[in-house]
C-alpha positions in Angstrom: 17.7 17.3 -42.1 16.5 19.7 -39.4 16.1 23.2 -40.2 16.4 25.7 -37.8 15.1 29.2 -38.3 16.1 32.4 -35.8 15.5 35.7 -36.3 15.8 35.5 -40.7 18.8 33.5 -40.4 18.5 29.7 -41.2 21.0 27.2 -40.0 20.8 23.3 -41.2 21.7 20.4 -39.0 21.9 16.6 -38.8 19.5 15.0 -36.4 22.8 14.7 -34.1 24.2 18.1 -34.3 20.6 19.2 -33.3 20.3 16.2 -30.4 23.7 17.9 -29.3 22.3 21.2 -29.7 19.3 20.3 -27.1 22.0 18.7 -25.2 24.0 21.6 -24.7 21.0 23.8 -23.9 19.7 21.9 -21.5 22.8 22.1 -19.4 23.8 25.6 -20.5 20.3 27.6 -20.7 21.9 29.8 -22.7 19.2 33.0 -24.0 17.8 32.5 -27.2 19.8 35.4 -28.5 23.1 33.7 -28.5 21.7 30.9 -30.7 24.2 31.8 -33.9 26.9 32.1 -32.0 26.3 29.2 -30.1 26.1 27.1 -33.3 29.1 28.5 -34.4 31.5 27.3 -30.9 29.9 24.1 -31.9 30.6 23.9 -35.2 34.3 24.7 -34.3 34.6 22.2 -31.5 33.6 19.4 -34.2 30.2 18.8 -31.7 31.7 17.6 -29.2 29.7 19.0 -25.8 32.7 18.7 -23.6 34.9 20.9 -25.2 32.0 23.5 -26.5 31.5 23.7 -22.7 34.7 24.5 -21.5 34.8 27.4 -23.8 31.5 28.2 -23.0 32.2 28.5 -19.5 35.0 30.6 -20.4 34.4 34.5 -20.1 36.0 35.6 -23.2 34.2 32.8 -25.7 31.9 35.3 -27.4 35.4 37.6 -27.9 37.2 34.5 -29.2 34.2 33.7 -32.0 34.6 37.6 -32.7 38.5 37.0 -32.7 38.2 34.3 -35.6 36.0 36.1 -37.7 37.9 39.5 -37.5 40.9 37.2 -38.9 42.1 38.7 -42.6 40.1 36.6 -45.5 42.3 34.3 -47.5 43.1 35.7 -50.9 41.5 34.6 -53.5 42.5 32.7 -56.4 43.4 34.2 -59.4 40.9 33.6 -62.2 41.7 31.1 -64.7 42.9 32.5 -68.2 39.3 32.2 -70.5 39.8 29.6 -73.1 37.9 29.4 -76.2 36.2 26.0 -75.2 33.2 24.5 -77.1 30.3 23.7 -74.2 30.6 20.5 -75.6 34.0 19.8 -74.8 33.4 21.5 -71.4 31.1 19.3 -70.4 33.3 16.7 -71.4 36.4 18.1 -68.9 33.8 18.1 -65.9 34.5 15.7 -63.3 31.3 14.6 -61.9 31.9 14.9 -58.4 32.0 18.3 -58.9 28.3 18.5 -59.7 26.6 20.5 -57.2 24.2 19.1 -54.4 21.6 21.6 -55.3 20.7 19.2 -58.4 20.5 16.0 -56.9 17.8 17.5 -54.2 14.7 18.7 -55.5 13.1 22.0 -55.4 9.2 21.8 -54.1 6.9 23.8 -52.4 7.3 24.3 -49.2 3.9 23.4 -46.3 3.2 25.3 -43.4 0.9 24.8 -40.7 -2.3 27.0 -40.7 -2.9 29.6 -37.9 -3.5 27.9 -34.3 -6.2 31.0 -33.6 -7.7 30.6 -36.9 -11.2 30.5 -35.6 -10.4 34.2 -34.0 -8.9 35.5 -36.6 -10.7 34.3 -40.2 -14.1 34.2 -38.7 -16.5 34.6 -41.1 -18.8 37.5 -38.4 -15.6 39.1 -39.0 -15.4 39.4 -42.5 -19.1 40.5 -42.9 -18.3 43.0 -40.3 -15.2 44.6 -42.5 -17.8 45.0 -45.8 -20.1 46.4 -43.4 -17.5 48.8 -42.2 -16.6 49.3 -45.7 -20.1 50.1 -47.4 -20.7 52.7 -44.7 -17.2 54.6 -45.0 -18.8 54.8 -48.7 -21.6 56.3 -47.6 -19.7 59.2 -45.6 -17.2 60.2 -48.1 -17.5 61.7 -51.4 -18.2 60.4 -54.8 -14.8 61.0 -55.6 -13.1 58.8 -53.0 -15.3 56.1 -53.7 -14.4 56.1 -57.7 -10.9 56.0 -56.8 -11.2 52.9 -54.4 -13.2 51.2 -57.3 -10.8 51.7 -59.9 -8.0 50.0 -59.2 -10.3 46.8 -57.7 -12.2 46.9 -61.1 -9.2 47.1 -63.4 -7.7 43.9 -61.6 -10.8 41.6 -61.7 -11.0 42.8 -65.4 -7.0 42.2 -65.8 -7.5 38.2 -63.7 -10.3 37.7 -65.8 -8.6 37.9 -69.1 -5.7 36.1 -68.0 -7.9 33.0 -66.6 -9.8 32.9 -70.1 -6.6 32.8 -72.1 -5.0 30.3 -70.0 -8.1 28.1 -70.0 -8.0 28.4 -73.5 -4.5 27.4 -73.8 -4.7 24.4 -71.3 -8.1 23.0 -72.5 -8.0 19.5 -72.1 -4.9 19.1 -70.0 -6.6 19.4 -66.5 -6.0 17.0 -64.2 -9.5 17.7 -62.8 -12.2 15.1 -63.2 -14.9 16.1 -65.5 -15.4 18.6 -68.5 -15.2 22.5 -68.6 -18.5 23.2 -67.5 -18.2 21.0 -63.8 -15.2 22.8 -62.7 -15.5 23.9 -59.3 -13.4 26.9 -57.8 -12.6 27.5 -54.7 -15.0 29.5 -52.8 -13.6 33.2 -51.7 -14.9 32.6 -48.3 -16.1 29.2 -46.7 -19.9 29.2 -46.1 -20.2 26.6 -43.4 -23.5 24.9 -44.2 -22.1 22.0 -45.9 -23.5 18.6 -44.9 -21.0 16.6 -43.1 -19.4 13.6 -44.8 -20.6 11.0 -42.6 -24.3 12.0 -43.9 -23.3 12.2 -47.4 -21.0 9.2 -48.5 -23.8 6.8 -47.7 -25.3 8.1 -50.2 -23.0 9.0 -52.7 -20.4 5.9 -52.7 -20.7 2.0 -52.9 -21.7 -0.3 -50.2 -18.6 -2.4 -50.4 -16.3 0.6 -49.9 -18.5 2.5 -47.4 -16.9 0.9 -44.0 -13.4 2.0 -45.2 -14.1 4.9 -46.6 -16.1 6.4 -43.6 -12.7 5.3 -41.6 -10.6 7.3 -44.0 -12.2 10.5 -44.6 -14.2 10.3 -41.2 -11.6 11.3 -39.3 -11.6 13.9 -36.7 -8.0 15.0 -36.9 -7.1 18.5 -37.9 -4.6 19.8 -39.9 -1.9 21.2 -38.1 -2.0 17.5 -35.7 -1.7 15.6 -39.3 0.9 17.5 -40.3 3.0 17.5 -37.2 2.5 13.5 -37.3 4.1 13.9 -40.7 6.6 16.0 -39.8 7.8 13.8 -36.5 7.2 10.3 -37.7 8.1 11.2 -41.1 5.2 9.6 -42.7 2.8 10.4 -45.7 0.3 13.2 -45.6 -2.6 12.7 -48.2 -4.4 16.0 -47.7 -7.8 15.8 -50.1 -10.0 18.8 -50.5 -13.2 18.4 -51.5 -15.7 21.3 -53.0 -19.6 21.2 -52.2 -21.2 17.8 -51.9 -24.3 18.6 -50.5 -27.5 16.6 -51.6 -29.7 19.5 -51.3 -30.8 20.9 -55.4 -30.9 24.4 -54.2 -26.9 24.2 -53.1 -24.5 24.4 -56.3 -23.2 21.0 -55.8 -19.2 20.2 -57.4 -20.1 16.8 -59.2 -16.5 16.2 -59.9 -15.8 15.7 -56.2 -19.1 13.7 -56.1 -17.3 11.8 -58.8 -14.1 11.3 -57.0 -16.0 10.5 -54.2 -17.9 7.6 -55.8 -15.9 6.8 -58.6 -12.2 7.1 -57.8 -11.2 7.0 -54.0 -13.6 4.1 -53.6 -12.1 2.3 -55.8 -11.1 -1.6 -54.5 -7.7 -1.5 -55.9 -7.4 2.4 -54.0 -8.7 1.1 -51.0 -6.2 -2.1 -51.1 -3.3 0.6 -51.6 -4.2 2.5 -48.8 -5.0 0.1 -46.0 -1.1 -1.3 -46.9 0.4 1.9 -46.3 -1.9 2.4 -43.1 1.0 2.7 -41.1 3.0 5.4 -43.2 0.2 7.1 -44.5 -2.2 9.6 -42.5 -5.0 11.1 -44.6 -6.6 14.5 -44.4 -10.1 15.3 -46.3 -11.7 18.3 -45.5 -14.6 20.5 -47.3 -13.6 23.7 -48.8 -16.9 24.6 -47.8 -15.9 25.0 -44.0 -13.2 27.2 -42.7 -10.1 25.4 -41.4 -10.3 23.3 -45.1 -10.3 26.8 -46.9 -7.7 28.7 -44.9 -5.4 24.6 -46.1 -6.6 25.0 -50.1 -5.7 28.8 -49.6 -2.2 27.6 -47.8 -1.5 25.5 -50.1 -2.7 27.8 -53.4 -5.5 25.3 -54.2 -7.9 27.0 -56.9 -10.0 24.3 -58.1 -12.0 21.1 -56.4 -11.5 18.0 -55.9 -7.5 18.3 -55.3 -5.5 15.6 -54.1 -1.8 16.8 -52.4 1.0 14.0 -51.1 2.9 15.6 -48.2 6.1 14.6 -47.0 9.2 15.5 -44.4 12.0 15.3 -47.4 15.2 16.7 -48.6 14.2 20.3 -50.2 16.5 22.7 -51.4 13.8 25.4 -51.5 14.9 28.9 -50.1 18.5 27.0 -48.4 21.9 26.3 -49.9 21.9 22.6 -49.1 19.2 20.3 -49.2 17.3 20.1 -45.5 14.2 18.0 -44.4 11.1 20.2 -44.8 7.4 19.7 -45.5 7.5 19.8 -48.8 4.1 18.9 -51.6 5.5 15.9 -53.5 3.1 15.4 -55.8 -0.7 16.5 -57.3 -1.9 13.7 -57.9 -4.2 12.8 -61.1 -7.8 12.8 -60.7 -9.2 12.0 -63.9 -9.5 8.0 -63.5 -9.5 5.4 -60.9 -6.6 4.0 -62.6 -4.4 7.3 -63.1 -4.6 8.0 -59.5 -3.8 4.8 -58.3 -1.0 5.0 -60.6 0.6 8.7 -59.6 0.0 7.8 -55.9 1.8 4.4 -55.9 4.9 5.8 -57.8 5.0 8.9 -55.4 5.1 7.0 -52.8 7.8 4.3 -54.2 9.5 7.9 -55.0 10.1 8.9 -51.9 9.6 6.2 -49.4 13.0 4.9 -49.0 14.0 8.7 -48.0 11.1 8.5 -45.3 11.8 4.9 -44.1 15.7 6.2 -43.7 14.6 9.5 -42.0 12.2 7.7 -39.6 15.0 5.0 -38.9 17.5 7.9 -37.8 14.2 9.0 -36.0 13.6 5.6 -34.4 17.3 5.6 -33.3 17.6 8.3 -31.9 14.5 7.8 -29.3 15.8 4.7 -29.0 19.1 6.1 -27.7 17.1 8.5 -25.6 15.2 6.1 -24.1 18.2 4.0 -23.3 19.9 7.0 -21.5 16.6 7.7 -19.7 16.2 4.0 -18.6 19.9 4.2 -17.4 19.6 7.8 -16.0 16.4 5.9 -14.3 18.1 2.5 -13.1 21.6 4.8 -12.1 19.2 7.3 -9.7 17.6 3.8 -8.5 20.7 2.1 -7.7 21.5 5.0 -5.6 18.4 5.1 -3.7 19.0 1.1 -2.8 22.5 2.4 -2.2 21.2 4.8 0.3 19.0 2.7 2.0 21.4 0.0 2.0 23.7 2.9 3.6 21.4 4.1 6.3 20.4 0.0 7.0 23.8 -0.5 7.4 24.5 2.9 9.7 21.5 1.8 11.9 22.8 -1.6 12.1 26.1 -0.4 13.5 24.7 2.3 15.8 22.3 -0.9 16.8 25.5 -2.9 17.6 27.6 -0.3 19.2 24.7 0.5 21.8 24.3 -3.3 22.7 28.1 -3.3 22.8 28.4 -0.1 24.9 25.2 -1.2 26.9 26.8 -4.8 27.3 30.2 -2.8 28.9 28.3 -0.5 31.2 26.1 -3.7 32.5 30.1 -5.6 32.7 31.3 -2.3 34.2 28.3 -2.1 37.2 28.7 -5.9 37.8 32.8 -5.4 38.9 32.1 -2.3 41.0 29.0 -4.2 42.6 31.4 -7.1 43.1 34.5 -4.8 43.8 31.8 -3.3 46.7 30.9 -6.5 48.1 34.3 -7.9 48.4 35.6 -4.6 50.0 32.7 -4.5 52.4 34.0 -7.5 54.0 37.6 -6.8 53.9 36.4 -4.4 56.0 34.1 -5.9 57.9 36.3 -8.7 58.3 39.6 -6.0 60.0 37.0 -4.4 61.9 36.0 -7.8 63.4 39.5 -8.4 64.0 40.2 -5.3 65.4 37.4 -5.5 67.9 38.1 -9.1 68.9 34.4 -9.9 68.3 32.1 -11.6 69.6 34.4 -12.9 72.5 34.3 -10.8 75.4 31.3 -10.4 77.7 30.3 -12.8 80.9 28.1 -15.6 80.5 24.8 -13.8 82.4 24.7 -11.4 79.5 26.1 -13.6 76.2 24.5 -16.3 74.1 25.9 -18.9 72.9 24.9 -20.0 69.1 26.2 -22.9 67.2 26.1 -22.7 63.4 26.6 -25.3 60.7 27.1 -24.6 57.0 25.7 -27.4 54.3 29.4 -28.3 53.7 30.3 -28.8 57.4 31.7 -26.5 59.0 30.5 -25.9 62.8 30.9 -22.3 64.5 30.3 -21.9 68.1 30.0 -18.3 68.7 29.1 -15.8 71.7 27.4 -13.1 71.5 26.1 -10.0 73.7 22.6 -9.7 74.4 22.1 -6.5 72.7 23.8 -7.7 69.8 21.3 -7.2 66.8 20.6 -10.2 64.3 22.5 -7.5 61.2 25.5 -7.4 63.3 25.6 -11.5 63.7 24.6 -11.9 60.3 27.7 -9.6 59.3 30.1 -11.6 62.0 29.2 -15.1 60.5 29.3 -13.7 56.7 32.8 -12.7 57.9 33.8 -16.3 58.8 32.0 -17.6 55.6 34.3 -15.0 53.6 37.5 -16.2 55.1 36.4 -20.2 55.4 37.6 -20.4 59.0 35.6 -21.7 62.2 37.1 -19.9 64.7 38.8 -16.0 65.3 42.7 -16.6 65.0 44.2 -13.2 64.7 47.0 -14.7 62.9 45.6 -16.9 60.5 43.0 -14.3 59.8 45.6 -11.7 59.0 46.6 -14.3 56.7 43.9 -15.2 54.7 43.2 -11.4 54.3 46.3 -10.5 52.7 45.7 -13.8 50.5 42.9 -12.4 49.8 43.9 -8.8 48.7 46.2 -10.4 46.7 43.6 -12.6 44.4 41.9 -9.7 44.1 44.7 -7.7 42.7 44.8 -10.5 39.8 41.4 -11.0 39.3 40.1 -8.9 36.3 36.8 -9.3 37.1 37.1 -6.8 39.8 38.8 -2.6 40.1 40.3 -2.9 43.3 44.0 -3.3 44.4 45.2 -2.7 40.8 47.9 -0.2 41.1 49.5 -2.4 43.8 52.0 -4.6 42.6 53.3 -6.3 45.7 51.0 -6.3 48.0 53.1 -6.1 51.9 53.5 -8.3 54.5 51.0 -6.0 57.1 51.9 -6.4 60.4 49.8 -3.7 61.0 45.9 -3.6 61.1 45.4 -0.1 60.9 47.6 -0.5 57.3 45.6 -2.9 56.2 42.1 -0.9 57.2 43.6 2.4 55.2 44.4 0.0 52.0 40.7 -1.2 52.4 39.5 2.6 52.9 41.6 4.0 50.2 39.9 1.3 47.4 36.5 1.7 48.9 37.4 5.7 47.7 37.7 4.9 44.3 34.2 3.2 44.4 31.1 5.0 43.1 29.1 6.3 45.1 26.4 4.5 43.9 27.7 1.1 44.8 28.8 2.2 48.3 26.0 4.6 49.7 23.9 1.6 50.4 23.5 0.9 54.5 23.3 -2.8 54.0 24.8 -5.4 51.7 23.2 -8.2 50.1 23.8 -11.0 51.8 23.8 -14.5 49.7 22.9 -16.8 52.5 20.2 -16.8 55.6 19.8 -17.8 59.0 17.4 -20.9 59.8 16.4 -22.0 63.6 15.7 -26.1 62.4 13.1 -27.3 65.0 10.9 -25.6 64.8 12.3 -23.4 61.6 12.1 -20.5 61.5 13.6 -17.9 59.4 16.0 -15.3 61.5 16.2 -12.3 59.1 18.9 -9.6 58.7 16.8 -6.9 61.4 18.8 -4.1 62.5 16.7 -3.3 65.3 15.9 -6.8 66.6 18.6 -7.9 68.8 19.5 -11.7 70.0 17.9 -11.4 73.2 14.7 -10.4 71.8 14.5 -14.0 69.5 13.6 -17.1 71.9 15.1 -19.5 69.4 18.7 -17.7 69.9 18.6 -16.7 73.4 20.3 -17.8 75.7 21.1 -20.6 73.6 20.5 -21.2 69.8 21.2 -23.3 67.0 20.7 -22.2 63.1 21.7 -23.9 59.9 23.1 -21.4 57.0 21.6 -21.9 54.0 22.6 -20.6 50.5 20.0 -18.2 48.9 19.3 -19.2 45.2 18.3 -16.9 43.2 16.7 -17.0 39.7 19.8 -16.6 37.8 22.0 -19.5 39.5 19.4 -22.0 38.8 18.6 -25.1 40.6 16.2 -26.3 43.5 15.7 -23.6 45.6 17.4 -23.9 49.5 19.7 -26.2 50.0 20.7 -29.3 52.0 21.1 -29.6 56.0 23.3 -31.5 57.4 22.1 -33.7 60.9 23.0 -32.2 64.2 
């Protein structure tokens, strides 16, 4: 279980009250100072991050917690009356449920990391520094001082002394240390750093056989504090082996027990075999206590002699807490004295305690699983709304795509009926004014011209004209004929055919004229039937009536020799030889590229 530690106070959770506690930080960010108290709304919510948060948002939660604790204590229970009981009858009357949690959990001794700044701060310069320091307040002060600093230094080595003599006396031949008496090496009181490194040394010191996998074991190039966080998180094995001076050199006091151990014990085949099958639950430390970062670990972890061999583990420890929690804890100092002994102790500390471990790392495992899942479906949730979105603004462009053609499409439907509107006022108009004028009929026959005209559907129009009539103004008298289908100027038939007409174009929805009259009137009247005309042409745009000339969709041809007669303004019909003083043209459609078809059209025989 996790133990968490703020300011003195310790406070152990489950792996899910402390994924809820991250939870609820994370969305809180509440200041590290309101830790307890957070714990505690927690704790009285049952865990549950929805209803902690409600409270928490609430501006009276921390006087609420305050509330429930100022509540008056429940009394206690009386004491029960003493009764003379034998202890073995108590024990008898005990119900074993009752049996307290602290003695199913063990007690062990408790690993910390070493010092991250280690190299700053137990640097060996240093050290010599302080004795340097040391020896030359000496000098300055008086021979009394210096006595009374000596005393009490003296009096303790003397005091250790004894006390290491009696107990060596007392535990003679009940090491676990490989060797006799006299090759028992301590550990150093400060690292020298000149050791040979291992790589250099175990190819000569172990076998042949065991030299690949044991350079791959205590090779490595991990450091403490990273082993033991890999323990701590994964909840593996931590075999930390410290080691005393192998060097080859005969000047250096060499430790021949870890030479032993070295050649004799963890090179053993049936060691080996033990730990390449627990490869994957089993990191391994070995270090010199000859260098600094494996002195400051022996002196962690109260390490007096070398070779020493410690199994670390992330396990239930009721060390320093009321209920058991998951701390690094030393499970075992292993025996060094044979191959056979140490394959022994390590195989049953491990069967010890690896169901604990594999049931810790599956809660572990879970638990990343489960965050990994929410992750992916945080991930895939944001992702499906991103598609969303683009789908979204696809979909918005699409529409504003579609209502511009569709508005574009109206405004090219809504120019087309005031262009036509236009062109089929222009010759009502020109049509009333032609009948008003009683054109082209007057004149003598010294200054008129007579023209014949055929159509390609037959119709023959025998016209005069004035000689300084232009070729727009015949072009606009025949289109006037060709607009009402007749052949002649009848003032009666043609008022006919134009209210006929005003009336089609009342019910024709293609065009926006005559709409708001409902019966059109029998006009017996031209000048009523020019202000109807005028009064639509109003309601125009400008834009479709400012034009001086219309369009016209047919053109004038002299046949023999042809010759085109165009729509000129200026030219009049005494100035074109073909028309004057007597002419003949053929009208002829003008196709354009839109209606399709052979271009011109057919002419009928004179």
């Amino acid at each position: 279980m996790p133990l968490i530690i703020h300011e003195g106070q310790e406070f152990n959770l489950s792996h899910e009250e402390q994924d809820q506690l991250n939870q609820f930080q994370m969305i809180t960010t509440f200041p590290d100072a309101d830790l307890p108290l957070i714990i505690r709304l927690l704790q009285n919510h049952g865990w549950k991050l929805e209803r902690a948060m409600s409270s928490y948002y609430d501006n009276d939660w921390k006087a609420s917690l305050e509330a429930e604790n100022s509540q008056p204590a429940i009394p206690e229970r009386p004491s029960t009356p003493n009764v003379n009981v034998s202890i073995g009858e108590q024990n008898q009357d005990l119900s074993p449920f009752l049996i307290s949690d602290m003695n199913l959990v063990p007690s062990l001794p408790i690993v910390k990391p070493i010092p991250a700044n280690y190299l700053e701060t137990y640097s060996i310069v240093g050290l010599n520094k302080r004795k340097n320091e040391s020896w030359k307040i000496m000098q300055e002060s008086s021979p009394l001082l210096v006595i009374l600093m000596f005393i009490p230094k003296v009096l303790g080595k003397l005091g250790i002394g004894i006390i290491s003599l009696l107990w060596g006396i007392i535990t003679f031949g009940f090491r676990s240390n490989v060797g006799n008496e006299n090759m028992v090496s301590k550990v150093p009181s400060l690292p020298s750093g000149n050791n040979m490194r291992m790589e250099e040394i175990l190819p000569q010191i172990a076998d042949e056989n065991a030299m690949g996998p044991l350079l791959d074991i205590l090779c490595t190039k991990m450091t403490f504090n990273d082993a033991l966080k890999e323990c701590q998180e994964e909840f593996k094995f931590l075999l930390v082996i410290l080691i005393g001076n192998i060097s080859l050199l005969e000047s250096d006091e060499r430790d021949k027990n870890s030479q032993l151990f070295l050649s004799k014990i963890i090179s053993e085949q049936n060691v080996l075999s033990l730990l390449k099958s627990h490869a994957q639950d089993l990191v391994i430390y070995a270090g010199c206590v000859e260098e600094l970062e494996p002195w400051l670990v022996a002196k962690q972890l109260k390490v007096r002699y070398t070779p020493e061999c410690l199994l670390v583990g992330n396990v239930l420890n009721s060390s320093g807490s009321i209920n058991g929690v998951t701390r690094l804890s030393v499970l075992s100092r292993l025996r060094l004295t044979s191959a056979k002994r140490f394959y022994k102790s390590l195989k049953l500390s491990i069967e010890r305690y690896n169901a604990e471990l594999l049931v810790s790392r599956n809660e572990q495992h879970e638990l990343r699983m489960a965050r990994e899942i929410r992750s992916k479906q945080d991930a895939a949730y944001e992702e499906s709304l991103r598609q969303q979105k683009v789908k979204d603004e696809m979909r918005r462009k699409e529409n504003e795509e579609i209502v511009a053609k569709q508005n574009n499409e109206l405004e090219l439907e809504r120019k087309r009926k005031w262009k036509e509107t236009a062109k089929h006022l222009f010759w009502l108009r020109a049509c009333v004014n032609l009948l008003d004028e009683k054109m082209p009929i007057s004149g003598t026959k010294e200054d008129t011209a007579t023209l014949q005209a055929r159509t390609s559907q037959g119709l023959r129009m025998i016209l005069n004209f004035k000689s300084n009539t232009t070729l727009y103004t015949i072009y606009v008298t025949l289109g006037c004929f060709l607009y009402l289908s007749e052949t002649k100027l009848d003032s009666e038939q043609w008022k006919s055919k134009i209210r006929n007409k005003i009336k089609e174009l009342s019910k024709d929805m293609s065009v926006q004229c005559f709409t708001s009259q409902d019966i059109i009137p029998e006009f017996s009247d031209m000048q009523e039937m020019k202000k109807l005309i005028e009064q639509e042409l109003s309601n125009v745009p400008e834009v479709f009536t400012g034009q001086t000339y219309v369009d016209f969709d047919f053109e004038l041809v002299s046949p023999f020799p042809r010759h085109e007669i165009p729509a000129n303004s200026t030219v009049t019909i005494k100035d074109v030889n073909q028309l004057w003083p007597k002419g003949s043209v053929l009208i002829e459609d003008v196709v354009t590229e839109d209606s399709g078809g052979d271009s011109g059209s057919e002419e009928d025989d004179a």
